[in-house]
N, C-alpha and C positions, 0 to 999 in steps of 0.2 A: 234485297229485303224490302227495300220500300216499293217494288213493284207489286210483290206480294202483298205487303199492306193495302195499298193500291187498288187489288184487288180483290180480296176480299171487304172493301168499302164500297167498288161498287157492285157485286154481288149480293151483298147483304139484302135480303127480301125483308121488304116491308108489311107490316100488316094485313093489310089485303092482298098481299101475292101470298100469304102462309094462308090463307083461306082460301084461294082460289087454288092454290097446289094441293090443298086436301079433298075440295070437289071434284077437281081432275081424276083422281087417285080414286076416289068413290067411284066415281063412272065405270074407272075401268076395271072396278071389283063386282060391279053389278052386269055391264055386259058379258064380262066374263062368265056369273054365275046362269045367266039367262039364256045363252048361248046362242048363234045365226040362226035365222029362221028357216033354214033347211036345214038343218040338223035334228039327226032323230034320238029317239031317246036311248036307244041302245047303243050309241057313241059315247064312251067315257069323258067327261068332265076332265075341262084343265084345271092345272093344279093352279091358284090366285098368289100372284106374286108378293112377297112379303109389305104391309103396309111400312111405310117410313115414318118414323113419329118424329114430328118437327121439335127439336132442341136449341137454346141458344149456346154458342161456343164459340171461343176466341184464338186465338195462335199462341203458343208461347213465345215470347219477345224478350229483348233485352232493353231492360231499364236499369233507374237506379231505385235502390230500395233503403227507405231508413225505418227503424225500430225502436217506437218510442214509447214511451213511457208516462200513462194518462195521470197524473196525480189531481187531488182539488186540495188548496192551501185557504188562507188566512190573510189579508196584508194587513202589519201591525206596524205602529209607528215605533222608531228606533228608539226614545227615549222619553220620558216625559219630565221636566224640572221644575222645581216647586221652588218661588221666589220667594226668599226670606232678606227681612231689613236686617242689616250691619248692627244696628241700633234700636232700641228700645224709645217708647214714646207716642203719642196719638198721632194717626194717623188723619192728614187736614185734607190731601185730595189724592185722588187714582186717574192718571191721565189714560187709560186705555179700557175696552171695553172686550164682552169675547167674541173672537172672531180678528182682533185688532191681528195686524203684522208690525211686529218690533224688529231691532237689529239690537245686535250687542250691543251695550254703554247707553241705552235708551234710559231714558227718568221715565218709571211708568207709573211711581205713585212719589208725596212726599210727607215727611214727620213734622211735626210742629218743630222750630228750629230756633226758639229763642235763645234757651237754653244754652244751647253750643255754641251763638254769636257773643252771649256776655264772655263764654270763657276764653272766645277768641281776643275782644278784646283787652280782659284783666291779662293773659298770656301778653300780650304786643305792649302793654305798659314794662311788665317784667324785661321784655327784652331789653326797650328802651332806656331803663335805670341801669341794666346789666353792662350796657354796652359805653354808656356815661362812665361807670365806673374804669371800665377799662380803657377808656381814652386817656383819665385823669393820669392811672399808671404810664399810660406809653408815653406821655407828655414829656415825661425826662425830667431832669432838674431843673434847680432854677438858674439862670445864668451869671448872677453876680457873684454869688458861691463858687463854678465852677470859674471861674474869672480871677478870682483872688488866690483859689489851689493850684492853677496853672504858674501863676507869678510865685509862689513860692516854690514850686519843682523847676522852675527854669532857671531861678536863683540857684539851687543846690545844686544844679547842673553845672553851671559854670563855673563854681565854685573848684566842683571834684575835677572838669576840664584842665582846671589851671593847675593843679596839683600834681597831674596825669600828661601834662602838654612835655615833660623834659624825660618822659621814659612812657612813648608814644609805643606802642606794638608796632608801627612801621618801623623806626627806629632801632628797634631790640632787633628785630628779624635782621633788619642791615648788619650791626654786628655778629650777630652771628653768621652771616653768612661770608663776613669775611675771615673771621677766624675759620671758617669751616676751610677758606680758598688755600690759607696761609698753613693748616697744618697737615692739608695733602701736595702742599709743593715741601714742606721738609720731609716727609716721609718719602717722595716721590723721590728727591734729593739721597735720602739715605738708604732707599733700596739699589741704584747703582752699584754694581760690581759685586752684585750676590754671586752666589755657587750655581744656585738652580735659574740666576739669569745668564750668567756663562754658559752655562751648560744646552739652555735650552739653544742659546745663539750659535754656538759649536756643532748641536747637530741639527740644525740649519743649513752649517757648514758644507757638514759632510751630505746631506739629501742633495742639495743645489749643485756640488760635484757630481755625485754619484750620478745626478739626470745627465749631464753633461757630456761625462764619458759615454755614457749611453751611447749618445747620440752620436759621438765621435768613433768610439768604435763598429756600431753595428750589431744586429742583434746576436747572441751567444750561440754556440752552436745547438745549446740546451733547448733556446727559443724556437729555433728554427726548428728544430728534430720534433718539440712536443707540440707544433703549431702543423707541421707537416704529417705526425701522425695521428691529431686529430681530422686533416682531413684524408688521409687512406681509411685511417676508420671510417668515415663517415659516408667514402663511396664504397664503402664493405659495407654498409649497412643500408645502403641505396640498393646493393645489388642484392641483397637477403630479402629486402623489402617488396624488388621484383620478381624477386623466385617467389617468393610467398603468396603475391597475388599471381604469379602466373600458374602457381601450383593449386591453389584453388581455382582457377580456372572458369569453365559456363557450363551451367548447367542442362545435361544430355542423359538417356538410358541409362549409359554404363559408368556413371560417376563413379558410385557406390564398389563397385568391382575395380574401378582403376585406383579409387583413392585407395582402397585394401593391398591391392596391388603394390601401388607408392609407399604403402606404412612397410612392407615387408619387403622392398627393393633399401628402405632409407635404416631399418633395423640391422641389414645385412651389411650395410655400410659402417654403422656406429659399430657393429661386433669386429671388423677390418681394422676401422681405425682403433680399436681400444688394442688389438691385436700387434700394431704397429707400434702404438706407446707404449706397448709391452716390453717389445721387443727393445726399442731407442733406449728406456729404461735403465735394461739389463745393458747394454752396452755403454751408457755414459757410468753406471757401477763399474766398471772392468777397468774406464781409463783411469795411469796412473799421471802420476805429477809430472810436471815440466818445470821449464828453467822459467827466469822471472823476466823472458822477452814478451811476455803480451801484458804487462802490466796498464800500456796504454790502451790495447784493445777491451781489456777486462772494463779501463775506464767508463771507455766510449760503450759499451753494452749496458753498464748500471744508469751512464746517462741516457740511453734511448729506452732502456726498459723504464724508469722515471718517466719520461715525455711521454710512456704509450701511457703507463696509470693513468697520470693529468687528462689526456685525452680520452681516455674507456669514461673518466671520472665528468670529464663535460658531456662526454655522449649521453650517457647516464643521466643526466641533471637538466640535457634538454630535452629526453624523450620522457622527464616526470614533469618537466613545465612546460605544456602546451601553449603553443601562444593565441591572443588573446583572439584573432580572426577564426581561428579553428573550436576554439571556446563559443564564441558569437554562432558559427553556424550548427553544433551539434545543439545550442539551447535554443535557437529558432526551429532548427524541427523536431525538439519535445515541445515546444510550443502548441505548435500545427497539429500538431498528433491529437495534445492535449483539447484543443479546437473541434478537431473533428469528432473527440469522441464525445465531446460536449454535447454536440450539435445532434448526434446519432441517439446520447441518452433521454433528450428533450423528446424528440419522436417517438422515443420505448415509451417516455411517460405517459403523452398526449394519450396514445395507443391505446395505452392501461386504463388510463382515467374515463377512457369512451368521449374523448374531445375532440380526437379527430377522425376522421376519413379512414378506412371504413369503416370502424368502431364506433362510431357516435351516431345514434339515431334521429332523423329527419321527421322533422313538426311536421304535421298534416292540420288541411282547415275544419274537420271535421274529426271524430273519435281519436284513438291515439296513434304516436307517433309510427313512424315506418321502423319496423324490427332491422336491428344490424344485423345483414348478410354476417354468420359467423363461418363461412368457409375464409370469405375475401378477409373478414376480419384475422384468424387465425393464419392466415400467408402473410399479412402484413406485419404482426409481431412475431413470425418466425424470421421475415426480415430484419425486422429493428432489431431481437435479439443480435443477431448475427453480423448486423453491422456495429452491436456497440462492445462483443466479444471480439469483433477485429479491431476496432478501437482501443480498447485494451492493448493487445498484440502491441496493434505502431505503439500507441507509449510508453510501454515496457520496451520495445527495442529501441526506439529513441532514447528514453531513459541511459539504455544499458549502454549504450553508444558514449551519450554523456559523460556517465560514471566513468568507464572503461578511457575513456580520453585524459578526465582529472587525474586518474589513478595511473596513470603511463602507458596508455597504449593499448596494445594486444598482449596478452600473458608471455605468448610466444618470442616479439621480439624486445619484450623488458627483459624475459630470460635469458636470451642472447645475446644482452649489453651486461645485464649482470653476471653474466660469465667472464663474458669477456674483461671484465672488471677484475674480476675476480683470478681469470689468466694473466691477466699485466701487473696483478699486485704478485702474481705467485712468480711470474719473469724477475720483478724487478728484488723478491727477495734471493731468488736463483744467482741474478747479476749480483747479489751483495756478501753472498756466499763467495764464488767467485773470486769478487774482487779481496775479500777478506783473504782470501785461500790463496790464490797468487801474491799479497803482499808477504807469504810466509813463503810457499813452497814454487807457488810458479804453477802454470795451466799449458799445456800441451796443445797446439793447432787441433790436433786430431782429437781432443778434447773437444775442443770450442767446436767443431764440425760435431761429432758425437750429439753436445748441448743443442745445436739448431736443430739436427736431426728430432732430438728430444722435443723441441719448442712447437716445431711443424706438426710432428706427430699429436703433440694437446689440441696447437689449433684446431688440426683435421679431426680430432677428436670431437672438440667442441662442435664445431659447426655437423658433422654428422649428426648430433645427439639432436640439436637445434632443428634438422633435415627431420628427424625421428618425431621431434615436438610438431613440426608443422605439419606432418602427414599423418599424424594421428587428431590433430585438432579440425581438418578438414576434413578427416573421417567419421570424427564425431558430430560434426556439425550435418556431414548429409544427412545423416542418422537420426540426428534430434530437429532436424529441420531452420538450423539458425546457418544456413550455408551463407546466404546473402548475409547476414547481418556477418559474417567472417570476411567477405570478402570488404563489403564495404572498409571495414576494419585495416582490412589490409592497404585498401588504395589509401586513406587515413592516412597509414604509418608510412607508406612510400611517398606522399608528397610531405608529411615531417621529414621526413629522412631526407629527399634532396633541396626543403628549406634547411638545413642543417650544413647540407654539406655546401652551399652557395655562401651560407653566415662565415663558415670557417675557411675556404677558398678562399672570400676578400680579405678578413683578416692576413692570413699566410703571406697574400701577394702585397698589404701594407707593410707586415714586416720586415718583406724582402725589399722594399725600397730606396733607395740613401735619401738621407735625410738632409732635408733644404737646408741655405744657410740661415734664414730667416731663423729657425728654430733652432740652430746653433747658437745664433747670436742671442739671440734672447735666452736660454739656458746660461750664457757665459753671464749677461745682464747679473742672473741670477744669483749665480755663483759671486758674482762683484757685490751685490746688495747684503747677500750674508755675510760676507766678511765685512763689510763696515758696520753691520748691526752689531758683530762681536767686538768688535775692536770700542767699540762705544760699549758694550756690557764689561769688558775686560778692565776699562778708564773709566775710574770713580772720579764723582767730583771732591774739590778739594774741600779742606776742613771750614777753610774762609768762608766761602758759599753756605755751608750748613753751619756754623756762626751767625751770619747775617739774617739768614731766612728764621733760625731759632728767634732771633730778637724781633723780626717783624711778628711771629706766633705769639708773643707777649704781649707786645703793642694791642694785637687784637684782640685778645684777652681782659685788656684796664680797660679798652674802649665798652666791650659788651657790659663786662660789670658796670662801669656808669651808668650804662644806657638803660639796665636794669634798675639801678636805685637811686633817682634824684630825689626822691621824697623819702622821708620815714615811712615805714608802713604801717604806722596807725595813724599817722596825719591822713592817708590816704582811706583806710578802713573807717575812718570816723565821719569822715564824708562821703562815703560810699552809704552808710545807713542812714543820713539824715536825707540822703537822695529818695532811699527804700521809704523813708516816713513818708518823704514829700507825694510820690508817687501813688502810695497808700490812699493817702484825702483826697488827691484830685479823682483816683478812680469814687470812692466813698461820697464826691460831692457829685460826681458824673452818673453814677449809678446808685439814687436814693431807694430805690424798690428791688429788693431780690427778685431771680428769678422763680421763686415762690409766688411770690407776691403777683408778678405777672399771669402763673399758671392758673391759679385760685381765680383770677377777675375772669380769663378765660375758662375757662372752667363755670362759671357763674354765668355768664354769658351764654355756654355754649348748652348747658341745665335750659336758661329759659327762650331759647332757641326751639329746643325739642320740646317745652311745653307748649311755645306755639304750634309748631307742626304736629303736634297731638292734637290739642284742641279745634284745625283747621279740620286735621282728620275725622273728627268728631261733626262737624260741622258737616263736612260731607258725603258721612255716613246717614243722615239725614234723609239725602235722598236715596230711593233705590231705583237701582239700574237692571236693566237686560242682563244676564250671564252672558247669552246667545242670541244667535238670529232663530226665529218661530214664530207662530202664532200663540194667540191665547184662546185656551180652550177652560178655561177654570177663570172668577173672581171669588175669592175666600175670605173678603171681610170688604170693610163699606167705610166711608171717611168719619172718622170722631170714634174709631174704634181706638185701642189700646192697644199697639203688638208689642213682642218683644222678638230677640234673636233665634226666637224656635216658633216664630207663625209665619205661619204660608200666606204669601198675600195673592199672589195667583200661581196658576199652573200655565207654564209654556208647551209650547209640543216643536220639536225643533222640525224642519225640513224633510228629514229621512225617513225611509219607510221600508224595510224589510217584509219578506213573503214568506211565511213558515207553513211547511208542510209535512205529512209524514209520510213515508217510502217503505212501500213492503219488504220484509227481510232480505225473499230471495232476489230482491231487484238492486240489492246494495252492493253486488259486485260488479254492477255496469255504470254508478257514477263515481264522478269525485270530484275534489272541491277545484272551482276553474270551470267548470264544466255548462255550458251553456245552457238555457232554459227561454223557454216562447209560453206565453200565458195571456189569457184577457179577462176580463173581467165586465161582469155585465153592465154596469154605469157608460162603459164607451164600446159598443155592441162594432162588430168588425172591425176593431182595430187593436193589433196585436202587439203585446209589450214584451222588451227584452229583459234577461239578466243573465248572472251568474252564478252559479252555486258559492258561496261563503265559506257556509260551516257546513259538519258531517256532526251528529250528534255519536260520542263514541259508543254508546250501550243501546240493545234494546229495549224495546217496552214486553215486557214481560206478557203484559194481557192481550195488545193488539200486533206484536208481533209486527211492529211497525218502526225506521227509525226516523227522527224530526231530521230535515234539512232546513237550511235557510238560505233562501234565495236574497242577491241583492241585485234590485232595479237597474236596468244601465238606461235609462229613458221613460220621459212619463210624470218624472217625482211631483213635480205640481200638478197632476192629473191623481193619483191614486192616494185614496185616503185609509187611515185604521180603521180596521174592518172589515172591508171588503172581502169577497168570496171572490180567491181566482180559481181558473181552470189554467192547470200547467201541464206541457208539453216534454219530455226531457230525452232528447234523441239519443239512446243509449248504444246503438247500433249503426253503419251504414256500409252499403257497398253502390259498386259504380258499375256501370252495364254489365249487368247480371241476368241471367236467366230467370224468368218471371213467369206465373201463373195466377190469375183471380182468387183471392183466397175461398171463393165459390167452387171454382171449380175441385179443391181436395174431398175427398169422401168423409176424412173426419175433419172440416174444417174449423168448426168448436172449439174440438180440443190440439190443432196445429199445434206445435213449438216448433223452436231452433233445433235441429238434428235431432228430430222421429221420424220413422218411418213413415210413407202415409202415400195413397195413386191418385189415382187419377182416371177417368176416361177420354180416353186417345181416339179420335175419329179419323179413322184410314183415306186414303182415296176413293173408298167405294162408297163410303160413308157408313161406315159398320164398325160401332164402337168396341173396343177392347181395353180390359181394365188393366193398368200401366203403374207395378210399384214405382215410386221416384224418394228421394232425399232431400228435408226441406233443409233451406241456411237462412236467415232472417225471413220474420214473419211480422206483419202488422195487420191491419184492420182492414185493407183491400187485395193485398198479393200476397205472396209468399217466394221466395227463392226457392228453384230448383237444383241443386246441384247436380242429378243424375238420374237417371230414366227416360226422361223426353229430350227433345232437340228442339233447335228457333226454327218456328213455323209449323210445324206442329200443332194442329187443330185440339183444343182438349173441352170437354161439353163443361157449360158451366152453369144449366138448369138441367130440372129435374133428372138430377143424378141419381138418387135414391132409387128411382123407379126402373134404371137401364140395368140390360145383365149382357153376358159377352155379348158378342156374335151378332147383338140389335142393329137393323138398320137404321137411320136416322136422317134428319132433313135439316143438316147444320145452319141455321141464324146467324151470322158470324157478326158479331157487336163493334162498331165502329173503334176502331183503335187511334188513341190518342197520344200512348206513350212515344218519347222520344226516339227518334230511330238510332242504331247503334253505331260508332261513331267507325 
C-alpha cells in the first residue's frame, strides 16, 4: 500500500503537464481530422479517438475517521456572590477596588466599631465581678470555726471509743467463733455410732471385699462369655462390613444388571432361610420334656445368652457413638465442600453482576466501551452455573455423610445390630423359658439340639434378610446415583467395625489376665481400712467426753455474751448521737455555701462569659470578610454610607467558569455526561481548550428544538472569561483504519449521513469512469467511511463529478495523499 501511495505521488501531474497533455491530445485530433498529404479525398476519415477530460481523484485508503459535532456555546462564570456585612452600621473604609483578587477571610471593607468595643469592655468588667464572686464561694470556710468543730467531734469520739473499747467487734467475732468451734466438736461427738454412720461404714465393708474377691478369684465365667461375645460379635460385624463394601464393589457397564442379579440371588436366600426356621420351629414344637439332668446346661445357655444381649447392646451403642476422629473428618469435608461452593457462587456473581471476564466490558480512550462478547460470556455462566450446582451436590453429600455417621452409620448395618439385638434379647428370653421350664419338668438333649437348630436357623435368617437389605440398597444407589456416597459409607462402617473389634479384643485379653499382687495387696489395704472405719462408727464415744465438751459449749456462750454487752445500751446510744451532732457542725463549719450557692456564682459567671463572647463577636462582625476566593466585579456602595444586614457591599465572581451550549435534538443520542469536548474561543486565536460534559439538560426546548449542555473547563480557567463565544467540537463518533473516501468525491455529498446509500465514480485501469453504489459509516466534514462497494486503492474522481456519466474516459490527477498508512 505505501508503494502505491508512492506512486501515485509521484505521478501526480502538475499544472503544466495537465496543459501540455491537453495540447498533445489537440494535435492529434487535428492531424487526424486533416489527414497525410497523400491522401485523397475519396479515402474514408478515421474515426478521433475519445478526448480524456482531466479530473482530479484519489485512492480509497485506510484511515481513522472521527464524527464530530460543531456546536457555538457561551462561557458563563459559575456563580456570582454578593457580600453582605454580619452587622449594621456606617461604613468607614473599602479596602478593595474592581478588578481586586481577594481570598477567603480577606477584610475587604470595615463598619464604624465604637460601638461594639464599649460593649466589649462593659461585658469584661461583668466577667471580672462574676468571677470575684465565685472565688469568694470557692474560698471555703473560715479556719478558726472549723478548728474548734473538729475538737469537739474528736472529743465525742473518744468519748463513744471508750464506751465501745470492752465490746470491740473484734472481740465479739472471737467469741463467737469459738462457740461456733465448741458446738461442732459436741455435735461431732454426739453423731458417733448413728445408724446411717454404721451403715454407711458396713457397706464399705462389703464393696472393699467384694473388690477383693474379685481379684482373688478371677473373672466370672459370665464376664468372660459376655467380654468374649462381644468380640465374635464384633468380627461378625467386621466381616458384614466387608461383604458390604465388597458387595458394592467399582463401578463397571454391568453394575446395574449384577446388583439386580445380587438383590434376586440374596431374596432367594432369605426365602431358604425363612423356610429353615420354619421348619426348626415345627420341630422344637414336637419336642417333649426330659428329665432335670440339663438343669446346669439350661444355666450356662441363659448365662451366655445374657453375655450375647450385653454385647449386641455395646455393639449397638458404639456404632450410634462415632468417635470423635471420624466426627473430625466427616465435618472437615462438609467444610471444604462448603468452601468450594463458596468460591464457585462468588464467580456466578461476579459473572452476573458484569464484573468480571468475559462479562464486563472494557473502557476504550475514545467513544464507549468495548461490548461483552455474549457467546464467551453465556459459556462462562453456563460454567459457573454448573460448578455451583455441583457444589451443591459435594455439600449435600458431605452433609449426608455427616448426618448418616451422628445418626449410626449406614441404615443397613444399624439394621443388622438392631436385629441382632433384638435376636439376643429373644435368645436370652428363650434361655429363660428354658431354664424356667426345666426347673419344673426338665429339657431333653435332643431338645436343646432341636433349640440350636432353631437359634442357627434366626441367625441365618437374620443375616439373609441383612444380604437382602444390602443388595437392594446398592441397587438403589446405581439407580439414584449415590453409589459412591454408599460405598464410602460402607469403608466408614468397616474401619468403625474393626476399631470396635481391637477396643473389645484388648479389653477380653485384660480380663483374661491374673491379677498382680500389687493390686491384691492394695484391695486387701482396702478391705483393712473399712473395717477400722466401722469399727470406729460401731464405738460411741463415752458420756464423760460429751459432759465435758457440753460444759466447754457454755463457757463459750458467758464469754460471747459478755463480749456483747460491757456497756448499757443507751450509755452507748447517747454517745453515738452527740458523736452525729458533733459531725454535723464540723461538716456545717466546713462547708458554709451550698452546692447552690456554688452553681448560681457559676452560673453568673458563665452568663457574663457568653456576654463577652457575644459582644467580641459583635465586634468582629464589624469587619467584613471574603466568603471565597474571586475577583471583584461589582462596588455597591462608597465609605460614610449606612448598611445593614441585607446590603450588598460588592459582588465577587469566584474562579470557575462553565460553557453552556445547546445541542440539536437528534444529536442527543451521541453524547453524555463524561464525555469529552475541544473548543476555542476567539481572545486566544489557535489555541485550543479542553473539557467535559457536566450536565444534560433533561427536557427539550420546545421552540428550538435544541437541548442546553454544560461543559466544564478542564484547562485555561485563568484564561477564559464570562461571556465569551466558544466554538465547540464534541467527537460523538470514531473508528480506527477504516475504509475512507473525500467526502467530495460521493455524488450526494450534501446531504451524506451515517448508513445511506450514496456512489461514487470509480476510475478503472483504462481510465474510464463507472458509477460505483457504496455504503457510508461515519461521516464529517472531509471523508466519509465506506463500508461496501469499493476496495483500498481504488481510484475514485473527486472533481467534477457532476459532469461525468459511465463509460467517460478520463485523465486522473491523483491529489497527494497524506493520510496515515494502514498499520
Amino acid at each position: 500500500m505505501t508503494q502505491l501511495r508512492q506512486r501515485f505521488r509521484a505521478t501526480s501531474p502538475s499544472p503544466g503537464s495537465i496543459v501540455a497533455a491537453v495540447a498533445i491530445a489537440s494535435a492529434f485530433v487535428v492531424s487526424a481530422c486533416s489527414g497525410g498529404g497523400g491522401a485523397t479525398a475519396a479515402q474514408p476519415k478515421p474515426t478521433a479517438p475519445p478526448v480524456a477530460i482531466p479530473i482530479t481523484a484519489e485512492p480509497v485508503t485506510r484511515t481513522d475517521i472521527q464524527q464530530t459535532a460543531a456546536l457555538t456555546g457561551s462561557v458563563t462564570a459559575t456563580n456570582q456572590i454578593s457580600v453582605l456585612p454580619q452587622a449594621s452600621g456606617r461604613l468607614t473604609d473599602l479596602f478593595i477596588d474592581v478588578g481586586s483578587q481577594v481570598h477567603a477571610g480577606d477584610v475587604v471593607a470595615q463598619l464604624d466599631s465604637s460601638s461594639a468595643e464599649i460593649a466589649v469592655q462593659q461585658q469584661q468588667a461583668n466577667v471580672t465581678a462574676a468571677q470575684a464572686s465565685l472565688n469568694k464561694i470557692l474560698a471555703g470556710p473560715k479556719s478558726d470555726d472549723v478548728t474548734t468543730a473538729q475538737s469537739q467531734l474528736d472529743s465525742a469520739t473518744a468519748r463513744l471509743n471508750g464506751l465501745l473499747s470492752q465490746g470491740r467487734p473484734e472481740d465479739v467475732k472471737s467469741a463467737q467463733d469459738q462457740l461456733v468451734a465448741a458446738q461442732a466438736r459436741l455435735q461431732s461427738l454426739q453423731n458417733q455410732g448413728r445408724p446411717e454412720s454404721v451403715g454407711q461404714a458396713q457397706a464399705n465393708v462389703t464393696s472393699a471385699q467384694a473388690k477383693l474377691d474379685a481379684l482373688l478369684q478371677g473373672p466370672t465365667n459370665d464376664q468372660v462369655k459376655a467380654d468374649q461375645t462381644a468380640v465374635e460379635s464384633d468380627k461378625a460385624a467386621v466381616q458384614s462390613a466387608e461383604a458390604a463394601a465388597a458387595a458394592l464393589g467399582t463401578s463397571n457397564a454391568s453394575d446395574l444388571q449384577t446388583a439386580q442379579s445380587g438383590l434376586q440371588t440374596a431374596q432367594a436366600a432369605a426365602a431358604s432361610a425363612q423356610t429353615a426356621l420354619d421348619s426348626a420351629n415345627a420341630a422344637m414344637a414336637n419336642q417333649p420334656p426330659s428329665t432335670a439332668a440339663n438343669v446346669q446346661a439350661a444355666q450356662t445357655a441363659y448365662d451366655n445368652a445374657a453375655a450375647a444381649l450385653t454385647a449386641a447392646r455395646a455393639a449397638l451403642n458404639q456404632n450410634d457413638n462415632p468417635t470423635q476422629a471420624s466426627l473430625a473428618q466427616a465435618q472437615a469435608a462438609v467444610d471444604t465442600a462448603q468452601s468450594q461452593l463458596q468460591s464457585a457462587e462468588s464467580t456466578q456473581t461476579n459473572l452476573e453482576q458484569g464484573v468480571s471476564s468475559p462479562c464486563a466490558s472494557s473502557p476504550t480512550l475514545l467513544g464507549p466501551p468495548t461490548p461483552v462478547n455474549s457467546t464467551a460470556c453465556g459459556t462462562a455462566k453456563t460454567a459457573a452455573n454448573a460448578s455451583v450446582n455441583a457444589g451443591n451436590s459435594n455439600v449435600l453429600s458431605a452433609q449426608a455423610q455427616l448426618d448418616l455417621l451422628k445418626s449410626g452409620g449406614a441404615p443397613a448395618t444399624r439394621a443388622q445390630l438392631v436385629a441382632s439385638l433384638e435376636q439376643a434379647d429373644n435368645n436370652l428370653k428363650s434361655a429363660r423359658a428354658k431354664l424356667d421350664q426345666i426347673n419344673s419338668t426338665g429339657i431333653a438333649l435332643d431338645r436343646e439340639q432341636a433349640l440350636s437348630q432353631q437359634a442357627t436357623a434366626e441367625a441365618n435368617l437374620v443375616s439373609a434378610q441383612e444380604n437382602v437389605k444390602t443388595a437392594q440398597a446398592k441397587l438403589t444407589a446405581l439407580q439414584d446415583g449415590s453409589i459412591e456416597s454408599q460405598r464410602q459409607t460402607a469403608q466408614s462402617n468397616l474401619i468403625a467395625a474393626r476399631q470396635r473389634l481391637q477396643s473389645d479384643q484388648a479389653r477380653f485379653e485384660e480380663l483374661l489376665k491374673t491379677p498382680k499382687d500389687t493390686d491384691i495387696a492394695q484391695a486387701q489395704a482396702g478391705v483393712d481400712q473399712a473395717r477400722q472405719a466401722l469399727a470406729l462408727a460401731q464405738v460411741p464415744n463415752t458420756d464423760q467426753d460429751i459432759r465435758a465438751q457440753q460444759a466447754t459449749v457454755d463457757q463459750a456462750q458467758q464469754a460471747l455474751t459478755k463480749a456483747q454487752s460491757p456497756n448499757t445500751t443507751y450509755d452507748i446510744e447517747q454517745q453515738r448521737q452527740t458523736v452525729i451532732q458533733a459531725e454535723a457542725n464540723l461538716h456545717a463549719k466546713q462547708n458554709p455555701y451550698t452546692d447552690d450557692d456554688v452553681k448560681q456564682a457559676q452560673g453568673q459567671l458563665a452568663q457574663a462569659e457568653a456576654g463577652l463572647a457575644n459582644a467580641m463577636l459583635g465586634l468582629s462582625q464589624t469587619k467584613v470578610t471574603a466568603p471565597v476566593d474571586g475577583v471583584v466585579s461589582e462596588k455597591l456602595v462608597s465609605p460614610g454610607a449606612f448598611v445593614s444586614q441585607s446590603t450588598s457591599i460588592v459582588t465577587l465572581v469566584p474562579p470557575g467558569v462553565d460553557v453552556v451550549a445547546s445541542l440539536p435534538e437528534q444529536q442527543l443520542g451521541s453524547v453524555q455526561v463524561g464525555q469529552p469536548v475541544n473548543f476555542t474561543v476567539s481572545a486566544y486565536p489557535g489555541q485550543t481548550f479542553q473539557g467535559v460534559i457536566s450536565t444534560i439538560s433533561p427536557t427539550v426546548n420546545a421552540q428550538t428544538r435544541t437541548v442546553q449542555i454544560q461543559i466544564q473547563p478542564t484547562n485555561g480557567q485563568g484564561q477564559l472569561r464570562g461571556g465569551m463565544l466558544a466554538n465547540l467540537g464534541i467527537v460523538t463518533a470514531s473508528q480506527q483504519d477504516v475504509l475512507t473516501v473525500p467526502r467530495t468525491a460521493l455524488t450526494n455529498s450534501g446531504a451524506a449521513t451515517q448508513g445511506q446509500p450514496s456512489s461514487v465514480w470509480v476510475i478503472g485501469p483504462d481510465n474510464v469512469v463507472r458509477s460505483t453504489p457504496v455504503t457510508l459509516g461515519l461521516v464529517n466534514d472531509t471523508r466519509a467511511q465506506v463500508t461496501s462497494g469499493v476496495g483500498e486503492g481504488q481510484l475514485v474522481a473527486t472533481g467534477s463529478i457532476t459532469t461525468l456519466t459511465d463509460g467517460q474516459v478520463v485523465a486522473p490527477q491523483v491529489q497527494a495523499l497524506t493520510a496515515r498508512a494502514a498499520p
